[in-house]
Backbone as a printed PyTorch tensor [residue, N CA C, xyz], in Angstrom:
tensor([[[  7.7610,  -9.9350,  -9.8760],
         [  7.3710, -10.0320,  -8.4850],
         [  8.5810,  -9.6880,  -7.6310]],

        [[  8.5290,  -9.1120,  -6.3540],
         [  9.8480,  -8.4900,  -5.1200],
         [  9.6580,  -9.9690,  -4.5240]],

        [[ 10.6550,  -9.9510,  -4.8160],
         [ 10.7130, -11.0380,  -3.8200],
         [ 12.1590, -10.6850,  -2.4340]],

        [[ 11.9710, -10.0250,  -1.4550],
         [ 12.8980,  -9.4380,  -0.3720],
         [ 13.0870, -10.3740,   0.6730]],

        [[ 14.4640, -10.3090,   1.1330],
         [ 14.9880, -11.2070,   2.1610],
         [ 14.9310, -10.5390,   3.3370]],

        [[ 14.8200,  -8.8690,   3.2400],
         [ 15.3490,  -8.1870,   4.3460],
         [ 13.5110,  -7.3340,   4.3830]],

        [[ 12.5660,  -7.9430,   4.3470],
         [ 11.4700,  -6.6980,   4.0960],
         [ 10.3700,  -7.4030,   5.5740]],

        [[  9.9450,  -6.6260,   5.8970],
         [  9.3420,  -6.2810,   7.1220],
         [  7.8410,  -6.6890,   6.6230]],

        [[  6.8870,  -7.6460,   7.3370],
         [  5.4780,  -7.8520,   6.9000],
         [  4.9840,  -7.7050,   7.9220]],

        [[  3.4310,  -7.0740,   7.4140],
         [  2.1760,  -6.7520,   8.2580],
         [  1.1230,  -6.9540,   7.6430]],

        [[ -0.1580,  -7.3370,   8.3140],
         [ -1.1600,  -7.5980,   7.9600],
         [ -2.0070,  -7.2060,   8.6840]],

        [[ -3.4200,  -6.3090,   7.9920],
         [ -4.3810,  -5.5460,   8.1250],
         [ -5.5950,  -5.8970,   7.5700]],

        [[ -7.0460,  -5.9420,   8.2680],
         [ -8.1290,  -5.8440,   7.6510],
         [ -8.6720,  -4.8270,   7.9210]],

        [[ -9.7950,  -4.6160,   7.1350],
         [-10.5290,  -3.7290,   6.4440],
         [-12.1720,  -4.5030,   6.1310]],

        [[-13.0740,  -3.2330,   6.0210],
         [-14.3670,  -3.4990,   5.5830],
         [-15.0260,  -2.3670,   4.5670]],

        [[-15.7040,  -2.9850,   3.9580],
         [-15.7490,  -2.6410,   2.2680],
         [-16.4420,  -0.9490,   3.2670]],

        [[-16.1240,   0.0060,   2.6260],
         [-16.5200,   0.7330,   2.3600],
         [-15.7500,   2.1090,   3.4720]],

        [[-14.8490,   1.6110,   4.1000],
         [-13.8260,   2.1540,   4.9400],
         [-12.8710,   3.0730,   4.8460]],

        [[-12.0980,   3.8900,   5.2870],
         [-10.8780,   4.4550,   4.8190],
         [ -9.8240,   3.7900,   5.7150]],

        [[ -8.7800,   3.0820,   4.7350],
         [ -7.3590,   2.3230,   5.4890],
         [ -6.3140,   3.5840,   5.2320]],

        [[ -5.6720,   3.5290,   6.5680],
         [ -4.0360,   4.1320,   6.2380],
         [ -2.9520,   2.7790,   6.3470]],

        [[ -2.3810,   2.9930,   5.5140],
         [ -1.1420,   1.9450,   5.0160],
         [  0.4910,   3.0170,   5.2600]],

        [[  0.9730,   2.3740,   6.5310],
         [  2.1470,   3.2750,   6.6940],
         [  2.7990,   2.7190,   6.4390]],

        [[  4.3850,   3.2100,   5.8340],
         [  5.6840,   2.3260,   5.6130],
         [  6.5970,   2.1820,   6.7480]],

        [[  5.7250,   1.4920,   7.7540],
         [  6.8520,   1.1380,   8.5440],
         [  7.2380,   2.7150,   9.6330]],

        [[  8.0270,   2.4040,  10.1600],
         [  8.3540,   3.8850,  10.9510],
         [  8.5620,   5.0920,  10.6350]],

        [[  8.3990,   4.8520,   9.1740],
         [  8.9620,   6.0260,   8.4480],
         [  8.6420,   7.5110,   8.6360]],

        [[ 10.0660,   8.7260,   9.0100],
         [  9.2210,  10.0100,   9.0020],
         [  9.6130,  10.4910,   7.5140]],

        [[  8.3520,  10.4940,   6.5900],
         [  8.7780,  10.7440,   5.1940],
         [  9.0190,  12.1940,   4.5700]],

        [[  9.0040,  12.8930,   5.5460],
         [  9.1350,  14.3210,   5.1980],
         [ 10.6870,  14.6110,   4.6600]],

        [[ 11.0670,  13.8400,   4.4470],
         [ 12.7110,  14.0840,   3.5370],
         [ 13.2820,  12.4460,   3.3980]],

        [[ 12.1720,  11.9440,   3.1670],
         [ 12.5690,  10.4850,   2.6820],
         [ 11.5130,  10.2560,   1.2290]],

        [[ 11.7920,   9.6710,   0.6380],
         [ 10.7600,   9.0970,  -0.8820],
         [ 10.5800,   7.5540,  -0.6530]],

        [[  9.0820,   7.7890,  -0.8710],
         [  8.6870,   6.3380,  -0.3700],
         [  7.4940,   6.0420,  -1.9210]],

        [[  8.1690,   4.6760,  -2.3280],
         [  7.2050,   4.4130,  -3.6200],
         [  6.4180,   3.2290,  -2.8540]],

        [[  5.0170,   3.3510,  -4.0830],
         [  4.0400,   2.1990,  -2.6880],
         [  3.6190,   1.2700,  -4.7250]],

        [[  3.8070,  -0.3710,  -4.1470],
         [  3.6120,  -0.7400,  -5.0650],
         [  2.2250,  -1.7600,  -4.7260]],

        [[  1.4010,  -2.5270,  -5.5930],
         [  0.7500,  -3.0530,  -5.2550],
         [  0.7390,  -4.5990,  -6.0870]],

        [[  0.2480,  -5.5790,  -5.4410],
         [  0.1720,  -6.8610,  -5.8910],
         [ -1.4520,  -7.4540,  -5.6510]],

        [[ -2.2390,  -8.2430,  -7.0180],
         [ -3.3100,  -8.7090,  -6.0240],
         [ -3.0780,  -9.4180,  -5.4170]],

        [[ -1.9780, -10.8560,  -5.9200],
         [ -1.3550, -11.9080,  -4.7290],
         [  0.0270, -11.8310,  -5.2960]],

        [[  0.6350, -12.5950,  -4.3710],
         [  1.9990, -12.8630,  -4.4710],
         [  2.4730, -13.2690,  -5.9320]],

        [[  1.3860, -14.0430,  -6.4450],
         [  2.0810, -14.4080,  -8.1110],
         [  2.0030, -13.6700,  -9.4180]],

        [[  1.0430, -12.5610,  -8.9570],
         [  0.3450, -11.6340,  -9.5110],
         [  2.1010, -10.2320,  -9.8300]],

        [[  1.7720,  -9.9390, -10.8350],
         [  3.0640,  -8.4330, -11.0850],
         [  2.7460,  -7.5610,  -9.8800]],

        [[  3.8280,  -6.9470, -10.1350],
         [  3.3700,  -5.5510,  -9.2790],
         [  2.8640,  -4.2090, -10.1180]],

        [[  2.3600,  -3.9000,  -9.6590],
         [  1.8920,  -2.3350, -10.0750],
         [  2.1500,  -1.1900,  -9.4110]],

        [[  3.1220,   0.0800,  -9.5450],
         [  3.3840,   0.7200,  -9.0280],
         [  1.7980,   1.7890,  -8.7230]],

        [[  2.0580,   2.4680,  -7.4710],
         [  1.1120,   2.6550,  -7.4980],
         [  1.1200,   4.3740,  -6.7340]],

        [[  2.2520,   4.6110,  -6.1420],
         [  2.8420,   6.1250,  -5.9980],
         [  3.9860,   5.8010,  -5.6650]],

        [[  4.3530,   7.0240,  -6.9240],
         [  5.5510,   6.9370,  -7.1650],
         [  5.9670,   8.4920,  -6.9470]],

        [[  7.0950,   8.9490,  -6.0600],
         [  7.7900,  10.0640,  -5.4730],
         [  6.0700,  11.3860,  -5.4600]],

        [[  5.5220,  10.6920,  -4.7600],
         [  4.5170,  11.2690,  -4.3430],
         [  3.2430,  11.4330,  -5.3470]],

        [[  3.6700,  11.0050,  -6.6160],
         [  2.5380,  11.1070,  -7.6220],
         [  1.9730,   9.4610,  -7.7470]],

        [[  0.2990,  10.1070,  -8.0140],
         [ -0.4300,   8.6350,  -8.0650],
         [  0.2390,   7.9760,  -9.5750]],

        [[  0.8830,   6.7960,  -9.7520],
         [  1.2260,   6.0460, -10.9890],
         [  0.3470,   5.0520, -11.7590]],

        [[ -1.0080,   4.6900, -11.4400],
         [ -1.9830,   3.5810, -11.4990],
         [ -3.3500,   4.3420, -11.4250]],

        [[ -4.0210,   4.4030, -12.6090],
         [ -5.5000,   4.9420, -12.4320],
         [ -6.8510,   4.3960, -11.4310]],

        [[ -6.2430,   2.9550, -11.3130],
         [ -7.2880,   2.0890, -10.6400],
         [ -7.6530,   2.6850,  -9.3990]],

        [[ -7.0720,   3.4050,  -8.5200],
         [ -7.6210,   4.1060,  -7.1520],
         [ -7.4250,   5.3900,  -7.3960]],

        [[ -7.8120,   5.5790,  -8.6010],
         [ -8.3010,   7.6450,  -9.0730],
         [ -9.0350,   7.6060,  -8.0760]],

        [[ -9.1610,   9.2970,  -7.2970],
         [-10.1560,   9.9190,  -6.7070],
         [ -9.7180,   9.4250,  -5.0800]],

        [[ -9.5780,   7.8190,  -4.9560],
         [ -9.7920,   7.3660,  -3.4410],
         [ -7.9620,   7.1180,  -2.9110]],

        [[ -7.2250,   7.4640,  -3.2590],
         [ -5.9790,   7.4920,  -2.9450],
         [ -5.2930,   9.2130,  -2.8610]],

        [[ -4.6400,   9.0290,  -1.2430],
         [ -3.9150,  10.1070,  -1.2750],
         [ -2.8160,  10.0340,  -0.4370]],

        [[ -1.9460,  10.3500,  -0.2220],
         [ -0.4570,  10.0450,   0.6400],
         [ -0.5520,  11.5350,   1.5910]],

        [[  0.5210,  11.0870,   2.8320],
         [  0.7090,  12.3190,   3.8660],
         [  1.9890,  11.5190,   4.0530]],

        [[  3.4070,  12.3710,   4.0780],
         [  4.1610,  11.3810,   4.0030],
         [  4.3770,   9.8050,   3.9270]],

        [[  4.6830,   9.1850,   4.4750],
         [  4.5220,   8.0020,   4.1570],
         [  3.6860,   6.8170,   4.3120]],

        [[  2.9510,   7.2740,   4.7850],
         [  1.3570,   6.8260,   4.8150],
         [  0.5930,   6.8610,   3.5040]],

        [[ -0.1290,   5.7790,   2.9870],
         [ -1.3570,   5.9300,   1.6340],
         [ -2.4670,   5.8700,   2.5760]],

        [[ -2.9410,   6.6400,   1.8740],
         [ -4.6080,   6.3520,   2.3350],
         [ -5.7210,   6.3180,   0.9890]],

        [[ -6.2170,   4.9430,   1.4260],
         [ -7.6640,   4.4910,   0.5240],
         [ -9.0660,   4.8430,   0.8780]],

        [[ -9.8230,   5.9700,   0.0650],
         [-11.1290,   5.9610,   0.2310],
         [-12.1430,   5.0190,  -0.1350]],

        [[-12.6340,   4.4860,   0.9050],
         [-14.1430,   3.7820,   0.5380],
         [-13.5430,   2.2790,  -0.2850]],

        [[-12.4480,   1.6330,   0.3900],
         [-12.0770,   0.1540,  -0.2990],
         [-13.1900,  -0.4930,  -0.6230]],

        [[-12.4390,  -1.3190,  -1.2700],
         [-13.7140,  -2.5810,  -1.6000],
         [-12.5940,  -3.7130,  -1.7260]],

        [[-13.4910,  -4.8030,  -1.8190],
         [-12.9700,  -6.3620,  -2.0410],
         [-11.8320,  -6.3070,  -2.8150]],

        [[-11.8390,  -5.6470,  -4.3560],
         [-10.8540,  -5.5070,  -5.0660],
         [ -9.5150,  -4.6520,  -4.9000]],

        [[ -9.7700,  -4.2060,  -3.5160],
         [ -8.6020,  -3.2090,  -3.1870],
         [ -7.4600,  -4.7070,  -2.1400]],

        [[ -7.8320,  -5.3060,  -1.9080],
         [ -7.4080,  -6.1260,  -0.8680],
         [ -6.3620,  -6.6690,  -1.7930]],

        [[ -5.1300,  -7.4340,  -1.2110],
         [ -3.9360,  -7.6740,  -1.8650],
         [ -2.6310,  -7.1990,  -1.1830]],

        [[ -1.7480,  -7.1870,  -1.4650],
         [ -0.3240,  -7.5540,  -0.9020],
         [  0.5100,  -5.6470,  -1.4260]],

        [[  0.3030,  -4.8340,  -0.2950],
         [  1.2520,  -3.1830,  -0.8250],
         [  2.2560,  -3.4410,  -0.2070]],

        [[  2.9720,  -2.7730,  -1.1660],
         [  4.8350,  -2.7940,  -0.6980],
         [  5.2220,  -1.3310,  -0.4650]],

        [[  5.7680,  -0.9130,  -0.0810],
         [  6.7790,   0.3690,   0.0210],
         [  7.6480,   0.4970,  -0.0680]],

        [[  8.8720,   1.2800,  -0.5660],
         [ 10.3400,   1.0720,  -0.2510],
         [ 10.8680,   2.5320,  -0.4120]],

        [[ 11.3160,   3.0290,   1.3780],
         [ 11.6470,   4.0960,   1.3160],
         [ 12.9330,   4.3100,   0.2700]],

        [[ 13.0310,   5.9260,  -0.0360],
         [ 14.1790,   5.9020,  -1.0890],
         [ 14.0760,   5.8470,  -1.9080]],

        [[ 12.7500,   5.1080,  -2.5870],
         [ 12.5530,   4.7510,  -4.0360],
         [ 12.8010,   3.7120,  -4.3380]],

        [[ 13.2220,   2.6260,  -3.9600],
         [ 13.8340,   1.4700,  -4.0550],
         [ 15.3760,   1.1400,  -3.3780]],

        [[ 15.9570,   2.0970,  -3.0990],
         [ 17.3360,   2.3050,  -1.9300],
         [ 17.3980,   1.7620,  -0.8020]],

        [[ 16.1250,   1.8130,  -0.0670],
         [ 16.1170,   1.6170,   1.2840],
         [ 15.4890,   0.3110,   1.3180]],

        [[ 14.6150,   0.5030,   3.1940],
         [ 13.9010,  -0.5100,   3.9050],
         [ 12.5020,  -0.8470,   3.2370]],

        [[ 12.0830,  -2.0930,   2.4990],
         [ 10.9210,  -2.5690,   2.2290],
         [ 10.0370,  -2.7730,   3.4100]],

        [[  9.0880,  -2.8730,   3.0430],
         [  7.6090,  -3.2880,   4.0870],
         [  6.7250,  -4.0000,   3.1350]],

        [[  5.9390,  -4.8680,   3.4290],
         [  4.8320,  -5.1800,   2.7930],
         [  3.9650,  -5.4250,   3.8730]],

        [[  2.6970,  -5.5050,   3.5650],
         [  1.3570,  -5.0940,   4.2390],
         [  0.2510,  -5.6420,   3.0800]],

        [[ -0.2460,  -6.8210,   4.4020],
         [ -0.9860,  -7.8930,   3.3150],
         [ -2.7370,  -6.8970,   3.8580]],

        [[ -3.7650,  -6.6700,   3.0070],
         [ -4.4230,  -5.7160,   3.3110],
         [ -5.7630,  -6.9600,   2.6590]],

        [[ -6.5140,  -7.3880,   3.2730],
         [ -7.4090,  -7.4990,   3.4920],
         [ -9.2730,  -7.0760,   3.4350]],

        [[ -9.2770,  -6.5940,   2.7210],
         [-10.7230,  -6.2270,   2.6920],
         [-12.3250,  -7.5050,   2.7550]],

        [[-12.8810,  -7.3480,   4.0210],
         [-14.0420,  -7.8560,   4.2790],
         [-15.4680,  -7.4100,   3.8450]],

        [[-16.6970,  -8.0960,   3.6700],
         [-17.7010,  -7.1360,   3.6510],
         [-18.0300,  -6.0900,   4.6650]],

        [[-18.8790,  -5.8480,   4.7410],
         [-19.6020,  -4.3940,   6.3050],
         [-19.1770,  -5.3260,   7.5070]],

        [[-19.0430,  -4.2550,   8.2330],
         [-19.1480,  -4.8720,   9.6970],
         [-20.0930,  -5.7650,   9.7640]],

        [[-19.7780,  -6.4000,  10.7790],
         [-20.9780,  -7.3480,  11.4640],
         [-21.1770,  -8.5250,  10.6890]],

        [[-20.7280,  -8.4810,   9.1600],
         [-21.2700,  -9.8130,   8.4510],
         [-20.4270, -10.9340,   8.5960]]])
């Protein structure tokens, strides 16, 4: 588990069937490397999940794609919700985490 003294948190919801963008923070990533890791909770491992721009984790085949430092999730669901990290650099730089939330449909 990251456990960071110096990392920046945000928190976002979502509804099942949505597309989220997950940015790292201010980042302009066009000559920066930004790895995005994922946790379901805090006690839970991490799972890398793009790594120097390649997807590392099969679990969001198809619905994951990056534009610099931004991820973006197609069509979340409940099981996408959980705790993403970033750390420009590859692990060098500024962390972020972004507690992400997924609800049912609107309105419920």
């Amino acid at each position: 588990m990251f456990v960071f003294s110096d990392t920046a948190f945000y928190s976002k919801i979502s509804f099942i069937g949505e597309t989220v963008h997950l940015s790292c923070g201010d980042v302009e990533a066009s000559n920066t490397k930004v790895a995005w890791y994922y946790q379901k909770s805090a006690e839970a491992k991490n799972k890398a999940i793009l790594l120097n721009g390649k997807l590392a984790n099969g679990d969001l085949q198809g619905r994951l794609s990056s534009g610099g430092s931004t991820i973006i999730i197609e069509n979340v669901g409940k099981n996408d919700s959980g705790i993403y990290t970033c750390i420009e650099d590859l692990g060098q730089g500024t962390k972020y985490r972004l507690l992400l939330t997924v609800q049912g449909t609107c309105g419920e």
